[in-house]
N, C-alpha and C positions, 0 to 999 in steps of 0.2 A: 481617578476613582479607585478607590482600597479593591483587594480582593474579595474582602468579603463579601461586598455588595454588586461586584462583577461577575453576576454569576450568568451560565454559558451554560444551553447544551449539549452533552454531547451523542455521537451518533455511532452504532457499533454494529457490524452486522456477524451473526450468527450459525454457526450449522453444526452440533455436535463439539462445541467449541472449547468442553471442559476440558481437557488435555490439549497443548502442556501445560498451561500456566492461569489459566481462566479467572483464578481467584485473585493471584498476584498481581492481575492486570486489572482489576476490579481497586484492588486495593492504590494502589500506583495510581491510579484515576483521582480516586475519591479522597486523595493525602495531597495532591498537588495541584487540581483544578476546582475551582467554583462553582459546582455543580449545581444548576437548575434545574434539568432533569437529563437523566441516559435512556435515551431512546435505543434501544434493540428491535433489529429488524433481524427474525430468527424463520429459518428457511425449516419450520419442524424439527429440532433437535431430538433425540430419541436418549442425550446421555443426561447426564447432570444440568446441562449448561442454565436450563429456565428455572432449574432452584435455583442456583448458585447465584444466577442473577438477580431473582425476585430476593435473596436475603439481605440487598443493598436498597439505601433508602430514594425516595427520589426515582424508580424505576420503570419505566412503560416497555413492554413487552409486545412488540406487532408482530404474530406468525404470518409469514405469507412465504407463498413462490415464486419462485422466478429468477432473473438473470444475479450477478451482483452489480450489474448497472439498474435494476427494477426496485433493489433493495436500497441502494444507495438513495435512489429516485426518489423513495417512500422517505425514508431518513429526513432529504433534506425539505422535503411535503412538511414533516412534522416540527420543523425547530421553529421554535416561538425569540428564541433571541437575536441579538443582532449581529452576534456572533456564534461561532458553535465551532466544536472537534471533532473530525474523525479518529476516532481512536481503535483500530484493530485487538483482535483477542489474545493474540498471540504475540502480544508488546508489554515492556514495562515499562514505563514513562520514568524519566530520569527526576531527582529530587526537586524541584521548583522549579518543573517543567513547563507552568503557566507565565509563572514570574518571569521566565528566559524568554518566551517565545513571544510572550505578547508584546513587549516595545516592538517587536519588528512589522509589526500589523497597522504602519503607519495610514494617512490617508489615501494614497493610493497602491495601497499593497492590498491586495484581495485576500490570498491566503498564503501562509507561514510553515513550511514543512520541518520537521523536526528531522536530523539524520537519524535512521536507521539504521544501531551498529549490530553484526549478526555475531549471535551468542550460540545459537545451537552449535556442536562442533563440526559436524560437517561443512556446515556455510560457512563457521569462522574460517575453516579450515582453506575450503576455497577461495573465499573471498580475500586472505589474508593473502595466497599465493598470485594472484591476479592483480591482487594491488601492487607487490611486487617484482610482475609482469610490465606492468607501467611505470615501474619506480616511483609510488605515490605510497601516500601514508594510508593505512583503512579508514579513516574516517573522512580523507580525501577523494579518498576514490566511490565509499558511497552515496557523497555528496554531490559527486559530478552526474552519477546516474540519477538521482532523485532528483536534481533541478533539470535533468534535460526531460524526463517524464513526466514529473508532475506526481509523485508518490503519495497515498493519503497513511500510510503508515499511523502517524502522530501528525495531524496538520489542523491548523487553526484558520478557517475560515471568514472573511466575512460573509452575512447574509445577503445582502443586496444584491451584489452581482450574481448570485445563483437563482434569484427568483425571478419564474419564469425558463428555469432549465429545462428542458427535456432529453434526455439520456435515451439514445436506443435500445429497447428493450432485450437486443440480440448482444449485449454489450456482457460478455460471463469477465471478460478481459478488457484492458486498456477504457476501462469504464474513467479510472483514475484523471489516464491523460485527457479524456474527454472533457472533464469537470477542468482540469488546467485551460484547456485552450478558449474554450468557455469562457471563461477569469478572464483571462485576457485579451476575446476582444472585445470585452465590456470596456475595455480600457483601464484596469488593475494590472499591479502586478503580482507576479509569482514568485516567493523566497525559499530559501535553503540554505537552511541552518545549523552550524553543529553547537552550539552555544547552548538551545534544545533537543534532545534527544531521545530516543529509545531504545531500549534494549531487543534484540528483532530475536524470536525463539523458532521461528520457521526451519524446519528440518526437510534439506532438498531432496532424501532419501525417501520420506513419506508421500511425496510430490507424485499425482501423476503427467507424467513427462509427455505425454501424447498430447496433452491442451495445449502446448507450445506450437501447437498446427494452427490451431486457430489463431493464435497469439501471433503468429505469423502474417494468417489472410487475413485479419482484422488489420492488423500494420498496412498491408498493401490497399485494401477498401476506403482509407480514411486516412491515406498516405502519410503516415507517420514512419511510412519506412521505406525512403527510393532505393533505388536500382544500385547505388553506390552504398548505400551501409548492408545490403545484403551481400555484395561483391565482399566487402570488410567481414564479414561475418565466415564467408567461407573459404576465404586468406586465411583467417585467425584461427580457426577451430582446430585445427591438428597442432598447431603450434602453441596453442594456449593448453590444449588437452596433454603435451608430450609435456610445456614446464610444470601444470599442476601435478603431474605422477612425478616430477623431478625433484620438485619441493616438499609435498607430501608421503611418497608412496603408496598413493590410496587408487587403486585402479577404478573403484568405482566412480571417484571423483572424477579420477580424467574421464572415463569412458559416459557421466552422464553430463559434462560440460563439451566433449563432440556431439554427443546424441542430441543435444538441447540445441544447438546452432542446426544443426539438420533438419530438427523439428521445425524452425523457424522458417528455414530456405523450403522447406518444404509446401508450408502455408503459405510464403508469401508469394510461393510461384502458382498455386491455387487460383482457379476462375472463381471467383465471387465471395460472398459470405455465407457461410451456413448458418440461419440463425439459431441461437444457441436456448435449449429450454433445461439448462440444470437448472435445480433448486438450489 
């Protein structure tokens, strides 16, 4: 089936989303995918983001609140095709981003993740030092994290195995890997790709680093993280934090890649889950 008439939709969620790139990710969208419609599920944005997106054709705009597992929820409620994309705001979609991605969404392939290569400088920065931590290429090494997660960055779905999902609504985090394991034990599988990609503009500076609590107890509640990759985590953290400032000289780098493993060891040593009511 041509592109033309493969058309897909996709699903993006929302929240004050027009910095950094809102438009270029709009545009990147709508130059490389077959767009049936961009469903936005927008948690209230107060900036630009609901022009910027009602100036694109083809656009449904659902405000509501709640987790980004409630949002995703709502997302995948509304796609009418048999396929659909997650597509993030803060992503560029590489040039015949469709074209790459879609051979690999064979018949038992569920969904198709695209690598996420990080362009903001900070991330590249670190991420570039850490792959050379492991002596792996970047694009290797962010390919190892997104197929052991399940990253919705740039991911191409099918429908089927998702319906009839239910996401926990306490889900602000690890919403993603949900939707993965989901996938798979419908009996699909899950791919990772660098052949498809995007450009990742997330800036770990603007981050607040205190959610990595949750992102922790979450891991431990729905065991996506035993007792041995937390052990890994706090082996690694002073020695991954000492070669980032080795490679870099950027102290905030090292000092918020210890803080971010602590964060983690901290939630996952956490009683229970707190559920989560950000918008």
């Amino acid at each position: 089936m041509s592109m033309d008439r493969e058309r897909i939709d996709v699903v993006m969620i929302t929240r004050n989303s027009e910095k950094p790139l809102l438009d270029m990710c709009l545009k990147s969208i709508y130059n490389n995918i077959p767009v049936n419609r961009l469903i936005a599920i927008d948690g209230y944005s107060t900036d630009n983001t609901v022009r910027i997106l009602e100036s694109y054709p083809r656009v449904s705009v659902i405000r509501m609140k709640g987790s980004r597992g409630a949002a995703r929820q709502r997302g995948i409620e509304e796609v009418e095709t048999d396929q659909f994309a997650f597509v993030d705001s803060d992503v560029v979609l590489c040039k015949d981003w469709y074209a790459k991605i879609r051979p690999h969404l064979t018949e038992r392939v569920g969904a198709v993740w695209g690598a996420a290569i990080p362009v903001a400088p900070s991330d590249l920065k670190r991420c570039t030092a850490i792959a050379r931590f492991y002596g792996r290429s970047l694009a290797d090494t962010m390919l190892i994290e997104g197929g052991r997660r399940g990253m919705l960055h740039d991911t191409l779905i099918r429908t089927e195995p998702v319906k009839g999902l239910r996401i926990p609504p306490h889900l602000h985090v690890w919403e993603d890997h949900y939707i993965k394991q989901h996938i798979l034990n419908k009996g699909f599988g899950w791919v990772a790709t660098r052949e498809a990609c995007c450009h990742h503009y997330a800036d770990i500076g603007a981050r607040d680093i205190s959610g990595l609590i949750e992102f922790g107890r979450i891991a431990r509640a729905h065991r996506y993280y035993d007792w041995k990759r937390i052990l890994m985590f706090a082996l690694l953290g002073l020695p991954k934090a000492v070669w980032i400032y080795a490679i870099t000289r950027d102290v905030k780098l090292s000092v918020w890649q210890l803080d971010a493993y602590m964060m983690i060891i901290t939630g996952w040593l956490a009683d229970g889950v707190r559920p989560q009511t950000k918008s």
